[in-house]
N, C-alpha and C positions, 0 to 999 in steps of 0.2 A: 395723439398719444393714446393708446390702448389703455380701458379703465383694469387694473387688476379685479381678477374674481378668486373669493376664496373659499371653497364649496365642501364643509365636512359630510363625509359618508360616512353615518353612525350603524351602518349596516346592519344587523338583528342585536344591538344594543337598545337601553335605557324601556323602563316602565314609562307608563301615562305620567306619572309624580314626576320622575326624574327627567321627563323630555321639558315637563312644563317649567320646573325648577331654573334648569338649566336656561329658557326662553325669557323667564323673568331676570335674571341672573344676567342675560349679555345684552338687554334689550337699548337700556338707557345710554349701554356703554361704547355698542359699535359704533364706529364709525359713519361720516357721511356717506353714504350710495352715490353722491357725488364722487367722492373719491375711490372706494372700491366698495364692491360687491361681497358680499358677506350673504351667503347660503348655505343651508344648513338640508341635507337631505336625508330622512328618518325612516319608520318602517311606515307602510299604507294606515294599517290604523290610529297613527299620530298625528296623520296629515292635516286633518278640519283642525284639530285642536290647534296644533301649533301655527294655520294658519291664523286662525280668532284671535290670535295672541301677540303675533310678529310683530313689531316694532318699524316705525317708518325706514327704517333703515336694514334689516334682516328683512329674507328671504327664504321663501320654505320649497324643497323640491322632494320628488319620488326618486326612487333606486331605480326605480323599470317601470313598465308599462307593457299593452299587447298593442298590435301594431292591427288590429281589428278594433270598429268601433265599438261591438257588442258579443256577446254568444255562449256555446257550452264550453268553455276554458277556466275550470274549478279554479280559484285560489289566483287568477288575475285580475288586474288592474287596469282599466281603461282609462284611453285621452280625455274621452268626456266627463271623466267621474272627473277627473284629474285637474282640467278646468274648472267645473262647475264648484270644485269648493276651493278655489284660488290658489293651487297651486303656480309657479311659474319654472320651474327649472323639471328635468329628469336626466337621470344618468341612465346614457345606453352603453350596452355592451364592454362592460366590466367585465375582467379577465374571469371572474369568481361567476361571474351572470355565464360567458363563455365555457366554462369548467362545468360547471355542475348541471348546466340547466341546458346544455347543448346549441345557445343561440351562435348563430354565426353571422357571418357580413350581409349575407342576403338578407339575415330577417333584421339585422339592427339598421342596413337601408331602408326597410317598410317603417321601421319604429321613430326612426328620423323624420320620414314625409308626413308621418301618422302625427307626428310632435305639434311639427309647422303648422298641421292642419288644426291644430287646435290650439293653437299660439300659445305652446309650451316651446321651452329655449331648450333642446339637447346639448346635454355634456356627452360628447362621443370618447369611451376609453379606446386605445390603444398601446399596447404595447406587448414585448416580446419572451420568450421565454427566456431561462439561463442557458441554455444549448444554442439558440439563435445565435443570441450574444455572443457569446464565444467562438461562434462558425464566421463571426464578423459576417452576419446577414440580415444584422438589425433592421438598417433602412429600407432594405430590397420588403421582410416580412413585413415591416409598419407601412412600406408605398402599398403593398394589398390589400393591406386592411382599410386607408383612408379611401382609395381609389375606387375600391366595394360601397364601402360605408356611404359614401359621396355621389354615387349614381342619380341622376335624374336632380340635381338637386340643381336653384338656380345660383345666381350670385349674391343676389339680397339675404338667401337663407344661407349662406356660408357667411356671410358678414354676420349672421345672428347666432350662428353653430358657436360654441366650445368645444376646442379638443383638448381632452384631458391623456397626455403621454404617461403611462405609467409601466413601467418596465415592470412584468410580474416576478423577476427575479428579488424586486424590493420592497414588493409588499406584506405588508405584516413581517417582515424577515428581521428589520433592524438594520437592512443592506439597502446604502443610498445609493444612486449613483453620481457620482461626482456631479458638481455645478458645470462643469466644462462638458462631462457626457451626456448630461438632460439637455443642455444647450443646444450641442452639436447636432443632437436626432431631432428636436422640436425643429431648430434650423431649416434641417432638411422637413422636415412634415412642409412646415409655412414653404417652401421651394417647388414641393409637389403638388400642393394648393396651386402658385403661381403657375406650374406646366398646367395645370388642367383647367384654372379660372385667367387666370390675369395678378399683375404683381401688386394692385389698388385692392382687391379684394382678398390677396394672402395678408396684407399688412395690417387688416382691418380686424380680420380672423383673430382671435385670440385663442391662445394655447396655453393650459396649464402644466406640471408635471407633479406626478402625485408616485408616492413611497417610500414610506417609511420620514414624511416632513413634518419637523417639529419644529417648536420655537427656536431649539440651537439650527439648526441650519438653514431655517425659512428668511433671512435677509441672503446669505451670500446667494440661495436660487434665483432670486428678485433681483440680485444686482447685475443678473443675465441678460444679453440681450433682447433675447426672443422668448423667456419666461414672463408669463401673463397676471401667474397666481399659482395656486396648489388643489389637488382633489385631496383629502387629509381623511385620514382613519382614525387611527385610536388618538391622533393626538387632540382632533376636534370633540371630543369623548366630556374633557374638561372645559368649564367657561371660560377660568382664566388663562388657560394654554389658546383656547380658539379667540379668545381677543387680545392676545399675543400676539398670532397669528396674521391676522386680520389688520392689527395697526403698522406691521411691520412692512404692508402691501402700499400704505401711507406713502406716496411721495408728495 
């Protein structure tokens, strides 16, 4: 059985006070890491702090990273800074990281090897726009993106990869996609794993699906076959909604 993960992205949210607030606040009360993974991914300069703080059972990650060990890349963040003060998770290629900042599949392939190489666990986003959607060419756009994203990588590291499916049509929007359509496209992701690795290491894979998931609807996601856990935005924001969250992932 697949351990659920459930990994809030507090994106350019919360103060130094309110990140630590918040760390004291869920620390006692999450869940065992036996049971599910409980991550919490902040802005870089919360990083140290929040990790000195975590609780045996929380989990502190980065939003991004550069997929260079070192150099002139003002206002980045490296793998090795990233280990060296115990990070373990980082989210690549988030639609907002894709939008704004022009990364694409080639570079969130470098950011992925660059992870491994520094035994950080990538949370790989993907997902489609509202126009995609609609042309019904969801899976055909999310097969390019995993099939990019996934290059040179072996099968030990797709056993350790997260993919976090998130439709941009439902983020921050308010607009879910139904439990049946996160399903159905995760499905298919874990199917295109198998075409490209083997069916032992799609089943090992775990898959999130993240937009617009809150406590009202985060058990029927979970009662999905191929749903793993959640990537969560504003609703990870609050402690009591994120160990909502988090216990709901409880089987």
């Amino acid at each position: 059985m697949r351990k659920p993960i459930i990994a809030g992205n507090w994106k350019m949210f919360k103060t130094r006070d309110e990140a630590l607030q918040f760390v004291y606040n869920v620390n006692m009360k999450v869940p065992s890491n036996k049971l599910v993974e409980s991550v919490i991914c902040a802005q870089s300069p919360l990083l140290r702090d929040l990790v000195k703080r975590q609780g045996d059972n929380l989990r502190i990650g980065a939003q991004t990273m550069h997929y260079l060990d070192s150099g002139a890349y003002t206002g980045e963040v490296s793998a090795p800074l990233l280990e060296d003060i115990g990070v373990e998770y980082v989210v690549l290629g988030h639609s907002e990281r894709r939008a704004y900042y022009n990364e694409t599949d080639e570079s969130v392939n470098k950011k992925i090897h660059q992870a491994f190489k520094y035994g950080l666990n990538p949370i790989l986003c993907v997902g489609e726009s509202l126009e995609v959607r609609e042309a019904n060419e969801t899976v055909e756009f999310v097969k390019a993106q995993v099939v990019n994203a996934l290059q040179g990588l072996g099968n030990t590291q797709i056993k350790e990869l997260v993919i976090a499916y998130e439709p941009i049509w439902a983020i921050g929007t308010g607009k879910t996609a139904t439990s049946e359509m996160a399903n159905d496209t995760i499905k298919a992701i874990r199917n295109i794993v198998a075409a490209l690795y083997d069916n032992e290491t799609a089943e090992a894979m775990r898959i999130q699906y993240g937009g617009s998931v809150k406590p009202a609807n985060i058990k029927e996601l979970l009662s999905m076959s191929d749903i793993d856990g959640a990537l969560v935005g504003g609703a990870s924001l609050d402690a009591n909604s994120f160990l909502e969250l988090v216990n709901a992932a409880v089987k």
